[in-house]
PAZA-189001 format. One record per residue: x, y, z of N, C-alpha, C in turn. Coordinates in pm, whole numbers, plus 50000, padded with zeros to 5 digits. Atoms other than C-alpha are relative to their C-alpha. Example, Ala and Ser with C-alpha at 12.3 -4.5 7.8 and 13.67 -1.06 7.14 Angstrom:
BEGIN
500894988150000512304955050780500905012050000
499184988149994513674989450714499235010950073
This chain:
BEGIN
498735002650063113201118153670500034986149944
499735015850047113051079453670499184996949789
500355003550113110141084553361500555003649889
499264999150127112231100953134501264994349963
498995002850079115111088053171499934982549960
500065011350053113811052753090499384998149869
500985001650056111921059152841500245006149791
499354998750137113731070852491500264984349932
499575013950106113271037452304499374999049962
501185002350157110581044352036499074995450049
501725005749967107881028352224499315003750040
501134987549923104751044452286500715010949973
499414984850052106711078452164498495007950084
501164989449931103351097152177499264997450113
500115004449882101941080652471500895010250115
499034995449872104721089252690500695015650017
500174990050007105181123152555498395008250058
501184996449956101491132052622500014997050161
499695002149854102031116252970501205014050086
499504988649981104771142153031499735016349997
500814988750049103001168852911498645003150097
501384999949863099731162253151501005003650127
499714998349921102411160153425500715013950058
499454985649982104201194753352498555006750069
501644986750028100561210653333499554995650150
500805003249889098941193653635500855002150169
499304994749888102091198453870499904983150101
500025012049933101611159753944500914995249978
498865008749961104481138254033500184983949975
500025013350050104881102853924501454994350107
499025002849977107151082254110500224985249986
500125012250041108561049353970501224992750093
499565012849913110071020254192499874985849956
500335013149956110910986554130498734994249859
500885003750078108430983953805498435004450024
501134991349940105551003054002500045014950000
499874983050042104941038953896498535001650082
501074999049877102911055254193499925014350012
500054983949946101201088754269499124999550139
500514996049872099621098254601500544992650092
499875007449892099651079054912501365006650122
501284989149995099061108455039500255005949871
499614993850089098491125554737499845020450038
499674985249956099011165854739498615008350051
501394999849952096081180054944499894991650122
500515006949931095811156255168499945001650161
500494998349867094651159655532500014989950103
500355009749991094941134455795500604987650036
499205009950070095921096855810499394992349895
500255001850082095481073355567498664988649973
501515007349971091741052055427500254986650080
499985009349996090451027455599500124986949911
500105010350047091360992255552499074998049869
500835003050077089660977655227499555009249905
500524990150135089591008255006500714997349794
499505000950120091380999854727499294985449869
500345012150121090320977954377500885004549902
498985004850086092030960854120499245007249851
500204999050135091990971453736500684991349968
498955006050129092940948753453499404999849930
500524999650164092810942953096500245014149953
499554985550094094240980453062500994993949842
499035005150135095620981052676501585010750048
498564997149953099110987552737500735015250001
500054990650049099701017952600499455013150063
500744992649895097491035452844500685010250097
499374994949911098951058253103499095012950087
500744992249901098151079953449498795012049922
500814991550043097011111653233498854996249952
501325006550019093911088753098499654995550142
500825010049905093441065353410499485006450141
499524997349884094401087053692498195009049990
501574994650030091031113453579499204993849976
501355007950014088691085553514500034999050081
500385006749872088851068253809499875013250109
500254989149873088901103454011498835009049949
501604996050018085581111353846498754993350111
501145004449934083601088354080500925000050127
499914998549861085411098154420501815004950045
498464996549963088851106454580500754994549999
499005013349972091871087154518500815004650109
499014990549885094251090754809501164987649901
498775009250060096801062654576499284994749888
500005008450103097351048054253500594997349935
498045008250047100041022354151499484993449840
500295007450146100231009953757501224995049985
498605007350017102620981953719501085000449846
499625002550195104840986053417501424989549975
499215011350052107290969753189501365009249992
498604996050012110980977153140500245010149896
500424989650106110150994452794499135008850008
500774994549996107681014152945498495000449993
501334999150024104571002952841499254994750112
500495004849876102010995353149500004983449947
500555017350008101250955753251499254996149985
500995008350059097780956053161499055003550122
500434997049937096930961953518500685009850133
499514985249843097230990353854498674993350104
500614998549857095450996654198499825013749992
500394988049958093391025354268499674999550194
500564995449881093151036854639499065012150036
500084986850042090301057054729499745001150163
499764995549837089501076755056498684995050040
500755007849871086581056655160499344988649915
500605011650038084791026555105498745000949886
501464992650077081571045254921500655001149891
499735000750115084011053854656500394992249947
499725014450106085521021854589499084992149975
501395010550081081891005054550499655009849870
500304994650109081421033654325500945000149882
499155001750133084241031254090500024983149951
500645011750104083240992054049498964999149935
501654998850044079630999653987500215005849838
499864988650119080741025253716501334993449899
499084995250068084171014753579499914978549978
499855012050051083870972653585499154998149856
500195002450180083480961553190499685012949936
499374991050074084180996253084500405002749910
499645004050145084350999352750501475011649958
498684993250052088061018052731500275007749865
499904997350168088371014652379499324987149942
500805006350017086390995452176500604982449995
499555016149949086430955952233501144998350077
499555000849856088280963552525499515006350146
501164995349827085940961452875501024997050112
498615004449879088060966253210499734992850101
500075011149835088210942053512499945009350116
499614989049908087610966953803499364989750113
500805003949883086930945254142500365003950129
499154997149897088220948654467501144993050056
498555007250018091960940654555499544991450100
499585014949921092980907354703500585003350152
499204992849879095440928354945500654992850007
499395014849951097740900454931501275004650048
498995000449887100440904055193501164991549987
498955013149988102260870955154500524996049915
499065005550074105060855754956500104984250021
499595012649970105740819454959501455003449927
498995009150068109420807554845500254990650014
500185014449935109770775954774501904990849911
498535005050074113080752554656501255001750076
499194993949922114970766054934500784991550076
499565012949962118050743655046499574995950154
500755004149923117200722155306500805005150133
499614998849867120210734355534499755019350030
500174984149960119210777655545499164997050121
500814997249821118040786255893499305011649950
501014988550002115520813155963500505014050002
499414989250010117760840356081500765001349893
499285002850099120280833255766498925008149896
500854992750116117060841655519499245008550048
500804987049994115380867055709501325014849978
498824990850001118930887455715499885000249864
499624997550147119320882855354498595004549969
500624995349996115920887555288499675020750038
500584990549933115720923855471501335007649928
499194995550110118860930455223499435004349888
500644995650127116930932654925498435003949992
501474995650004113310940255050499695006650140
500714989749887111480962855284498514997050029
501505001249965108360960155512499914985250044
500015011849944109130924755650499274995850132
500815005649870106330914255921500614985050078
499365012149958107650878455959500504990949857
499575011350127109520852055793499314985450075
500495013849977108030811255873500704992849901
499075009450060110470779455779499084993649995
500835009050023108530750655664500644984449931
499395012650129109430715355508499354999149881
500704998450123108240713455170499264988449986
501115012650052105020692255111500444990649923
499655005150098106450684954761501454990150032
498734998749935110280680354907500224997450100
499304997849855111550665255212501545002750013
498714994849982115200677455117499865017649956
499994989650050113740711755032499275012750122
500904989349940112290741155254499205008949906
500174989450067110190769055180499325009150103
500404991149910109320801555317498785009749999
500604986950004106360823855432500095013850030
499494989750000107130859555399498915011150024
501544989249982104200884355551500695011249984
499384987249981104990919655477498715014450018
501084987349890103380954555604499034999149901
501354993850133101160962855260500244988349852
499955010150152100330943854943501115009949906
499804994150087102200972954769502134995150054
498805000649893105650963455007499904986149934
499675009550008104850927354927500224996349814
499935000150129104440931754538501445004749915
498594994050070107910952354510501254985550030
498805011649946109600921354711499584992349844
500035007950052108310899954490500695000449860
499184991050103109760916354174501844994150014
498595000149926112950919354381500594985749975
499675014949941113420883054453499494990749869
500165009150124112350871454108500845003649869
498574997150081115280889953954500924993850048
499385007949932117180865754193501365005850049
499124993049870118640890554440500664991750121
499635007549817118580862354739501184992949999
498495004950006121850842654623499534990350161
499805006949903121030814254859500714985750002
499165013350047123640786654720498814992049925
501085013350069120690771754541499375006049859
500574991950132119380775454170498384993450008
501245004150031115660770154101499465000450162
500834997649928114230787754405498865009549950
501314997750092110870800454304499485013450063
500734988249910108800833354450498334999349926
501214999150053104830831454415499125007250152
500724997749911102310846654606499334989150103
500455010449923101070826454876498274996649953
500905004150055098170807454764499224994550115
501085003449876094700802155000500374984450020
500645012149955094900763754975501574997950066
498025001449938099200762755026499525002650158
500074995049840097940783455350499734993650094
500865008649936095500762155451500724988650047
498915010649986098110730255422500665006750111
498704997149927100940748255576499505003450197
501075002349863098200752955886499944992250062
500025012949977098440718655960501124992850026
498285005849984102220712755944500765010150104
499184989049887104770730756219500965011649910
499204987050000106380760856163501924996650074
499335005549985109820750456192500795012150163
499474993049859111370758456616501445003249935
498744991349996114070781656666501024984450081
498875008050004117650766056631500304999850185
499734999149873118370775756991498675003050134
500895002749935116340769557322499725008950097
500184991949884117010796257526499155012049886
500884986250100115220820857218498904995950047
501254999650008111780827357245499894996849893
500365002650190110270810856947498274996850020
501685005750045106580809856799500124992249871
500075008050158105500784456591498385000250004
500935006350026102280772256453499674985750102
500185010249918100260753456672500344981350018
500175017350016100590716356485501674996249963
498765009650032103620697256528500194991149869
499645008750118105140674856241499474990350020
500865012849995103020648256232501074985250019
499625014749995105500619756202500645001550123
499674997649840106570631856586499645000750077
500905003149880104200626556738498474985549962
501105007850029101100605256823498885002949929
501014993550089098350602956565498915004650058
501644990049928095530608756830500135013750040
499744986949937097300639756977500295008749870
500254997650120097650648356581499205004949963
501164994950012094120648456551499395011950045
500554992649903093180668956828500855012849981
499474987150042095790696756698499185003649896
500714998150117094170696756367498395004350038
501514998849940090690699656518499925016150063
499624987849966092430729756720499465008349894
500224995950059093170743256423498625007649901
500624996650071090180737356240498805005750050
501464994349919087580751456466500505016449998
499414984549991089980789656494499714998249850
500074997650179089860786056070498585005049987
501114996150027085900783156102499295011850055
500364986549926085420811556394500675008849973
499054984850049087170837456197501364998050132
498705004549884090220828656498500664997749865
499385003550042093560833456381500824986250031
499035013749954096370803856401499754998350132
498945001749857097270792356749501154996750030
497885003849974101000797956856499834994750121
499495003249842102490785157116501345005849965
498924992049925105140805457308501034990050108
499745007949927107770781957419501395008950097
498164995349980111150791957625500244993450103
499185011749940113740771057801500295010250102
499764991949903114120785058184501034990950102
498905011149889116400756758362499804987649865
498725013550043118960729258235500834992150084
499055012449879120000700158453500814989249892
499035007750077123040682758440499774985449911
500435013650022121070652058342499555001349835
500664994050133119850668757999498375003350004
501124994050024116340675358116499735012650000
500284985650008114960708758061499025007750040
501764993949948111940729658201499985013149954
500814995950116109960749157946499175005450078
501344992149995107930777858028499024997349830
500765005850139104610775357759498935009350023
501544992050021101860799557653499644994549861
500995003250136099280787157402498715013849992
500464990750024097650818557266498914997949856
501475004150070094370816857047499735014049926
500124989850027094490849356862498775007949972
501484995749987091140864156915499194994350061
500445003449926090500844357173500265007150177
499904991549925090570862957515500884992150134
499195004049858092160838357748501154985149953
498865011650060095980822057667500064990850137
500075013149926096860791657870501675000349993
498564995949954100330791958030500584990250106
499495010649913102530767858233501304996950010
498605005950031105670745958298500374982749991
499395017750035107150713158175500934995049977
498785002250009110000693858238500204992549812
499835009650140111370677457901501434992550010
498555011349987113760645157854500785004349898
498974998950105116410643757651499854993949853
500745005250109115980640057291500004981850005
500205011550053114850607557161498754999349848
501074998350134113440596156799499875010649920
499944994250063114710624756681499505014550015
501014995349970112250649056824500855013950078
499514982249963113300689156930499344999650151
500684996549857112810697157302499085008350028
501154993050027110700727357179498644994049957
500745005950050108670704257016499004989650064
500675008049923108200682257304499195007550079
500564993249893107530710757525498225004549962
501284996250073104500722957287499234984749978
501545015249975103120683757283499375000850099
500004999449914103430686757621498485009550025
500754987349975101380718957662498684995649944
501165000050049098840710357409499374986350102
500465011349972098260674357597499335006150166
500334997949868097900695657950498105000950010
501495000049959094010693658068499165017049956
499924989250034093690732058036499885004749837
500264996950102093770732057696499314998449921
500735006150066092020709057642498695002450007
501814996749993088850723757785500265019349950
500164989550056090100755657635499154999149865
500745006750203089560737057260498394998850034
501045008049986086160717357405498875012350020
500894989449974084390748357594500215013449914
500114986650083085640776357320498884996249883
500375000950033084280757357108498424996449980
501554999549969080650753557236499675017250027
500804986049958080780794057355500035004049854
499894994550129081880802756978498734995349943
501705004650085078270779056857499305005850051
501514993149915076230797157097499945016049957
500154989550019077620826456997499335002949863
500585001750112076630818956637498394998149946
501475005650079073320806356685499175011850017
């Protein structure tokens, strides 16, 4: 329904008639969302759940004009698609590029072998490699007073498939935030992005931005804290490295080092798990603490009283100095990191 009724405005005429025409005959279904026109996933036939991880590659450089009834039978000449999304434009005509999913890994080396620089039409060869899978959103420009729950609520208003949201101070900006946005599938994180760049989020602020999260942004934002939950009695995870200007530069180091040894052993981040379990009348506080190593097999867990602020400094924040400074962790960092070289050599 969505393709016809967008699609009476002279452009591509025969195109999009011929597209209609394959779809009567073939009994295939098109379904458009959001600027993404998608068939399978499962497509009709299908048995099962769905391919492993890593099946899908990218096309680009399609000429615009193009559509499923051409692309959908090429690419299902060299193996099974179980999905395949082609991004288009408001007038109909595709963006140039789609995603093929196929049902195993054998066929997506075979439809790059066969279909990268592809001669389409003449002096036009296609880009066929394998997708990025990109998951993540950055926003950035974001005023400096939105809390986390505030933009994940609004957020989960206008988009679907939300894994986590992460507050951050802005590298560029210290009156500005910005946010990382993980969501279930690249195809979940590609419709947000759409979404949120028609400027659905209404967050009192003009010139907030939406880009995909970029490897080296990641890498940075690895290094800086993950901003603690407003309240102490929540469970909150952050990113292992505190704000640098809150702490000491040697205990600085030795986060960063954390870090950068889980970056080189395929190891994800390290959170720490803080939560507030007693409050004396005096304002100190005692902080349960797990430091968790994500693909590492043994977290590190404890308790620590904490003073009352000073210098500005979050009691979550102290509690996680705290934790990282305990002895325990420290021969977690020292000896993981000699069993991870041995395991290497």
């Amino acid at each position: 329904g969505d393709t016809k009724n967008s699609w009476s405005n002279g452009i591509n005429e025969a195109g999009k008639m011929a597209l209609l025409a394959w779809e009567k005959e073939t009994g295939i279904e098109l379904v458009q969302i959001n600027g993404q026109r998608h068939y399978g996933g499962p497509p009709p036939g299908w048995e099962g759940g769905p391919p492993p991880p890593g099946t899908e590659v990218y096309i680009a450089r399609l000429p615009q004009d193009i559509y499923e009834n051409t692309l959908i039978p090429l690419f299902q000449s060299v193996g099974t698609l179980y999905e395949f999304r082609l991004m288009m434009t408001f007038s109909g005509l595709n963006r140039g590029f789609a995603y093929a999913r196929y049902a195993s890994l054998q066929d997506a080396q075979r439809a790059i072998a066969t279909f990268h620089r592809f001669p389409l039409r003449r002096g036009c060869a296609l880009v066929v490699c394998w997708s990025t899978q990109k998951h993540e959103l950055v926003l950035s420009g974001l005023p400096a007073s939105v809390g986390r729950q505030e933009l994940e609520a609004r957020l989960c208003m206008v988009t679907e498939g939300i894994r986590s949201v992460t507050l951050h101070t802005s590298p560029c900006h210290r009156q500005a935030k910005l946010a990382v946005i993980k969501y279930s599938s690249h195809k979940a994180a590609a419709l947000a992005k759409k979404a949120l760049m028609e400027g659905n989020l209404r967050l009192r602020k003009e010139g907030v931005r939406v880009d995909w999260l970029d490897p080296q942004l990641k890498k940075k934002l690895q290094l800086c804290e993950e901003e603690p939950s407003s309240s102490c009695v929540q469970e909150g995870k952050s990113l292992a490295v505190p704000r640098p200007a809150a702490m000491p530069l040697l205990l600085q180091n030795v986060l960063e080092c954390l870090n950068a040894v889980c970056w080189k052993h395929h190891l994800r981040t390290p959170l720490f798990i803080t939560k507030c379990v007693q409050v004396n009348p005096n304002g100190w506080q005692k902080f349960w603490y797990q430091v968790v190593i994500p693909g590492y097999h043994v977290p590190v867990s404890g308790f620590t009283w904490v003073s009352p602020d000073r210098q500005g400094q979050s009691k979550q924040e102290k509690a996680k100095v705290v934790a990282l400074s305990v002895p325990g962790v420290t021969i977690l960092w020292a000896g993981g990191a000699a069993v991870w070289g041995e395991q290497r050599l």
